[in-house]
C-alpha positions in Angstrom: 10.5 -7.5 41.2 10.1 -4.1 41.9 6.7 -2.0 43.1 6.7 -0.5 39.9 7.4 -3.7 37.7 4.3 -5.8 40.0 1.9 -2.1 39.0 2.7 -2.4 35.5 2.6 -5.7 34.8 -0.8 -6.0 36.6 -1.6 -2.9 34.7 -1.3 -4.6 31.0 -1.0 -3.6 27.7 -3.8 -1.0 27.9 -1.8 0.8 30.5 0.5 2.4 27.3 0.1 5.9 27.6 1.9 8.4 25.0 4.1 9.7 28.1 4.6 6.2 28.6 5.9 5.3 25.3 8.3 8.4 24.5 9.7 7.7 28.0 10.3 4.3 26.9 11.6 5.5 23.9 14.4 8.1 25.4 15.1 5.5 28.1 16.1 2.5 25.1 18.2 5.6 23.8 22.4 4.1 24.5 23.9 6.7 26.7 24.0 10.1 27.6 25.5 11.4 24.2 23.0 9.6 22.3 19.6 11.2 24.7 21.1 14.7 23.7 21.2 14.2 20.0 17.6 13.1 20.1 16.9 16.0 21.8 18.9 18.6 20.0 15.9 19.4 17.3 14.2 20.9 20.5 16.9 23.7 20.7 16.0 25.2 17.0 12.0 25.4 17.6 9.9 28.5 18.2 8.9 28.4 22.1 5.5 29.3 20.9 5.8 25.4 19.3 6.7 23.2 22.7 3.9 21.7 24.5 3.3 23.2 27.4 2.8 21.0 30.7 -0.9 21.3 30.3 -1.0 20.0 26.9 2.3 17.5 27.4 0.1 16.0 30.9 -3.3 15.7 29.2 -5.5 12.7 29.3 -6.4 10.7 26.5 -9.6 11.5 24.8 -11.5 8.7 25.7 -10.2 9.4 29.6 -11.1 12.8 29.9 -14.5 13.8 32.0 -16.9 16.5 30.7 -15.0 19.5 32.8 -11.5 17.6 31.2 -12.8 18.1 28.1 -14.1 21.9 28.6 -10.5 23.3 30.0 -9.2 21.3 26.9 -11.5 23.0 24.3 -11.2 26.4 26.2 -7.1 25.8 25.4 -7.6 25.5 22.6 -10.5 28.2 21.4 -7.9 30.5 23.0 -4.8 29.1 20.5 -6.7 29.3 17.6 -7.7 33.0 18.8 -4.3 34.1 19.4 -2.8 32.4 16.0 -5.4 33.1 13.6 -7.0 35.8 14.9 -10.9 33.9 14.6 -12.8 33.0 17.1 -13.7 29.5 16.6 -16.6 27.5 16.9 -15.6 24.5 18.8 -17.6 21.4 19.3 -17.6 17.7 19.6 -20.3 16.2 18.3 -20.8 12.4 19.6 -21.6 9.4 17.2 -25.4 9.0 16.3 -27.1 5.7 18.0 -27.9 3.6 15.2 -26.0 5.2 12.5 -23.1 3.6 10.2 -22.0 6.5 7.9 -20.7 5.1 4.2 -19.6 6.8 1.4 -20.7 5.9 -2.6 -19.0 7.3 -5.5 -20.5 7.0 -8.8 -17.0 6.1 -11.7 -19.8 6.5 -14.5 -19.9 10.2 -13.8 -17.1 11.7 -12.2 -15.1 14.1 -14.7 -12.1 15.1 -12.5 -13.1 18.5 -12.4 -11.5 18.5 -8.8 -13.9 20.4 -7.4 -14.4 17.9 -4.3 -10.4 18.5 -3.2 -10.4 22.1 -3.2 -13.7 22.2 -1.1 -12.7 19.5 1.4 -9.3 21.8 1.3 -11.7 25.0 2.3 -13.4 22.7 4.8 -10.8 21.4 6.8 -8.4 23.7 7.8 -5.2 21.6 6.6 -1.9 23.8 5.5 -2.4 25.8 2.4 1.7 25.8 2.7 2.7 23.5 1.1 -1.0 22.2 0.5 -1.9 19.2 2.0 -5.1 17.2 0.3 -7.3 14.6 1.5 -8.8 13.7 -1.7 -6.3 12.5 -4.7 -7.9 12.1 -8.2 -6.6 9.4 -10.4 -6.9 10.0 -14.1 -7.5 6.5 -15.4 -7.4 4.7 -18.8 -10.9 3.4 -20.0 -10.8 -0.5 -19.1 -8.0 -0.6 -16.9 -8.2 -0.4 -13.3 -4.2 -0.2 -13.2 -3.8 2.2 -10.6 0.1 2.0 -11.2 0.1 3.2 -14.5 -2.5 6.5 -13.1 -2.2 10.0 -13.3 -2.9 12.1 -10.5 -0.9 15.7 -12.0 -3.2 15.7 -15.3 -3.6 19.6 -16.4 -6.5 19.3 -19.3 -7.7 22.2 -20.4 -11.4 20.4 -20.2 -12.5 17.5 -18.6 -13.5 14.5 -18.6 -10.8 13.1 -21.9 -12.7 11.1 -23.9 -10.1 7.8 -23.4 -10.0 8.5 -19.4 -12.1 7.9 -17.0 -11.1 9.4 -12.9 -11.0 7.5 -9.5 -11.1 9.7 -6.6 -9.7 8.5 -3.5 -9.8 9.2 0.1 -10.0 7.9 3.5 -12.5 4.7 2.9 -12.9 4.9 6.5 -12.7 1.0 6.7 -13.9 -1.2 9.3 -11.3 -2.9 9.8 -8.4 -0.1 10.4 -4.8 -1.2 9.7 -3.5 2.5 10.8 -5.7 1.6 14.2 -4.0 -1.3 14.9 -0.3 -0.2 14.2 -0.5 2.9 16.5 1.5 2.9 19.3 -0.2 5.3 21.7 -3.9 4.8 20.1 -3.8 8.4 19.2 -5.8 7.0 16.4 -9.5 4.8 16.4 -12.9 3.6 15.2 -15.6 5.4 16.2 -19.3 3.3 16.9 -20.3 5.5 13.6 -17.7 4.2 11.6 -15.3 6.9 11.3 -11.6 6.4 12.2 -10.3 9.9 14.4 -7.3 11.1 15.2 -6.5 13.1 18.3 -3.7 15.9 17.1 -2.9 16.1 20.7 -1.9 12.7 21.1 -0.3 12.0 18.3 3.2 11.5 18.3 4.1 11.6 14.5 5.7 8.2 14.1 3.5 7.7 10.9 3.1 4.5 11.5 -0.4 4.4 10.1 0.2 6.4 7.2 2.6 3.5 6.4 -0.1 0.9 7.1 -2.7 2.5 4.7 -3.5 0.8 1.7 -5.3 3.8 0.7 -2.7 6.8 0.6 -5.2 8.4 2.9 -3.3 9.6 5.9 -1.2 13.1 5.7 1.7 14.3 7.9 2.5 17.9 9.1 6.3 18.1 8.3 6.2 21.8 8.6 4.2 24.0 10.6 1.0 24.5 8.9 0.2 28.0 7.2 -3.2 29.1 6.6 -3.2 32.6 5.1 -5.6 35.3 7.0 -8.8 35.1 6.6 -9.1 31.3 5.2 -9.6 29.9 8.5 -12.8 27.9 8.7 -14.4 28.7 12.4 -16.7 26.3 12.4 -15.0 23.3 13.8 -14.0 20.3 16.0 -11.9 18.5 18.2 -12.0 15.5 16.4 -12.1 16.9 13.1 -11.1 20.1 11.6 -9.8 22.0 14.3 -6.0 23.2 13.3 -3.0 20.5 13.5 0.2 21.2 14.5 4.0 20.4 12.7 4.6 16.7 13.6 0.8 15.4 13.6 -1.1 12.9 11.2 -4.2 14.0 9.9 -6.9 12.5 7.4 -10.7 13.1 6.4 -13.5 12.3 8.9 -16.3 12.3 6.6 -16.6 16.0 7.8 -18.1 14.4 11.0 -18.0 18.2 12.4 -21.1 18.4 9.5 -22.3 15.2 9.1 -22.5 14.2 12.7 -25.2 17.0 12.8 -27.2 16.5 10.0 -24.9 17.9 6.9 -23.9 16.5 4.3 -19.8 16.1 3.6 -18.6 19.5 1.6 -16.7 17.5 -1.4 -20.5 15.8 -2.1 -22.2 19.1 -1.7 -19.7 20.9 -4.4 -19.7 17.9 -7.0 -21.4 19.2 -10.1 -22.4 15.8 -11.6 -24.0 13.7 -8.3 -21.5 11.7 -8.6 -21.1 11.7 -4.7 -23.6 9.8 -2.4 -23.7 9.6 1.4 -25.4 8.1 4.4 -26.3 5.7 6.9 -26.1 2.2 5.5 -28.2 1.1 8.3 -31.4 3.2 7.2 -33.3 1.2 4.3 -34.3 4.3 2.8 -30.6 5.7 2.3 -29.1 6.5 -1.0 -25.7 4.1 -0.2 -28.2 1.6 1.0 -30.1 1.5 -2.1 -26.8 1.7 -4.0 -25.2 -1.3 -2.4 -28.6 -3.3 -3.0 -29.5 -2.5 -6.6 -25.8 -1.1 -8.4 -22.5 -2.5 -9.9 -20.2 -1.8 -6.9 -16.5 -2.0 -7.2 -14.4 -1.8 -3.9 -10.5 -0.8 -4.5 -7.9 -3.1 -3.2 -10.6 -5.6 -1.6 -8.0 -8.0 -1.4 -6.5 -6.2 1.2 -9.3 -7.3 3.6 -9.9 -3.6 5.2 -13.6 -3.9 4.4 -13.9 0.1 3.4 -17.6 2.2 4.0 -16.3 4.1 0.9 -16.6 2.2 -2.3 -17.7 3.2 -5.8 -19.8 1.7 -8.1 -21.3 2.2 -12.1 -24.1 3.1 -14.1 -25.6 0.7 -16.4 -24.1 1.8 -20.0 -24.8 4.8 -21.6 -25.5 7.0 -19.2 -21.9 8.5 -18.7 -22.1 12.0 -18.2 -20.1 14.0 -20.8 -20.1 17.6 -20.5 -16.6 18.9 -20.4 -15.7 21.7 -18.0 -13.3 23.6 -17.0 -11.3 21.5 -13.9 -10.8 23.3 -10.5 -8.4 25.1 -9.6 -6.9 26.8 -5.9 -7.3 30.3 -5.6 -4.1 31.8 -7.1 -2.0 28.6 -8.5 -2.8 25.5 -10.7 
């Protein structure tokens, strides 16, 4: 047994490191021929895309020290800068002690107006081309909850249809991950608040998770993203909204750049019916509290065993909000 074997053995399994497993990776690769085709894809991207050794070297977020951390964010202020031309506001905002964030959504009166995507789109920085979305509306048939036989391309003129009823869906944020377990380099995790994170930066685009969600939640960058001048949200961070790169996962975080400060998510402030309700299921006096004590509450695949903080739940008959409006649309397409 070599030095190295005896280290990494004593090491263990929490020694992986995202160096670690691409260097495993090339090394299982058969032959020179075969190490060169890997790395062929690298010969036809802008330089501006490679890592450089600062980035390629860094530490894992959970590794990193305060001053790790502030050359990190510094890196990055400066990128956004010099690719969007805004000067961000870059933060981190930390879990709250005693706080486990869960997200209600009221099936009685949603209308599918859409509003919620495009807002969460505004919110989040993701590519505007092509458009990536956190938030997919189903279009359901009253008293089924097929989700196989949904529609989530419907183009009414109004909404809500009188013989449909609509199922947003997002991240349920669940506390029991299956994209947290399958990750290789945990570039991906549960925070004590609840929300499951991704760092961009140590991701290594095997989509892996987005293969493990039950939930359609997760989103990869197969092109670089493009958000046009002037769209750029400033206010962001690390672990949130900050802009991805081409080969990176991404998902919603409960806007945890808001509501890790006291805001409220930006597809709940948008909705036009309060159909949206958010909090911490640990504070009696909360909304989802009070939801999850006194309503009808339906939890989507709950087979799967995922336990999800976003669920949806009913209103006792009657009260199903029925003004039709116009449904939301992006700036400049349908």
């Amino acid at each position: 047994m070599t030095e190295s074997q005896s280290h990494s053995e004593a090491a263990g399994p929490e020694a992986m490191s995202r160096r670690g497993f691409l260097a495993k990776g090339v090394a299982a690769l058969a032959g020179a021929s075969a190490v060169a085709a890997a790395l062929s894809p690298l010969r036809d991207l802008d330089p501006d895309d490679l890592p450089t050794a600062e980035e390629f070297l860094q530490k894992h977020y959970k590794e990193m020290t305060a001053a790790d951390r502030e050359r990190v964010f510094e890196r990055i202020r400066e990128e956004v800068e010099r690719r969007h031309g805004v000067t961000p506001h870059l933060t981190d905002p930390p879990p709250m002690d005693g706080v486990e964030f869960v997200y209600g959504l009221n099936l009685s009166r949603c209308i599918g107006c859409r509003k919620c995507v495009h807002a969460c789109v505004k919110e989040n920085n993701p590519s505007r081309s092509p458009e990536i979305q956190y938030i997919r509306v189903l279009e359901m048939a009253k008293g089924s909850i097929d989700v196989e036989t949904s529609n989530h391309h419907y183009d009414p003129e109004t909404v809500p249809k009188p013989d449909k009823y609509y199922m947003p869906v997002q991240c349920h944020q669940c506390a029991k991950p299956p994209c947290v377990k399958v990750c290789p380099v945990e570039a991906t995790w549960q925070e004590p608040d609840g929300i499951t994170v991704i760092d961009y930066d140590w991701c290594i685009g095997c989509r892996y998770c987005e293969a493990a969600c039950p939930y359609w939640a997760r989103r990869f960058n197969f092109a670089e993203p493009q958000i046009p001048e002037g769209e750029l949200n400033p206010d962001m961070a690390y672990l949130s909204n900050r802009p991805r790169q081409k080969g990176t996962m991404e998902k919603c975080t409960f806007c945890l750049h808001r509501t890790r400060v006291g805001k409220l998510p930006a597809c709940l402030e948008v909705c036009p019916t309060g159909s949206r309700k958010f909090g911490n299921v640990l504070d009696p006096n909360s909304d989802v509290h009070y939801i999850l004590k006194h309503k009808r509450v339906y939890v989507f695949k709950e087979d799967v065993g995922t336990l999800p903080r976003f669920f949806y739940y009913f209103d006792e008959r009657g009260s199903r909000y029925h003004e039709p409006i116009a449904p939301e649309t992006p700036e400049g397409g349908a």
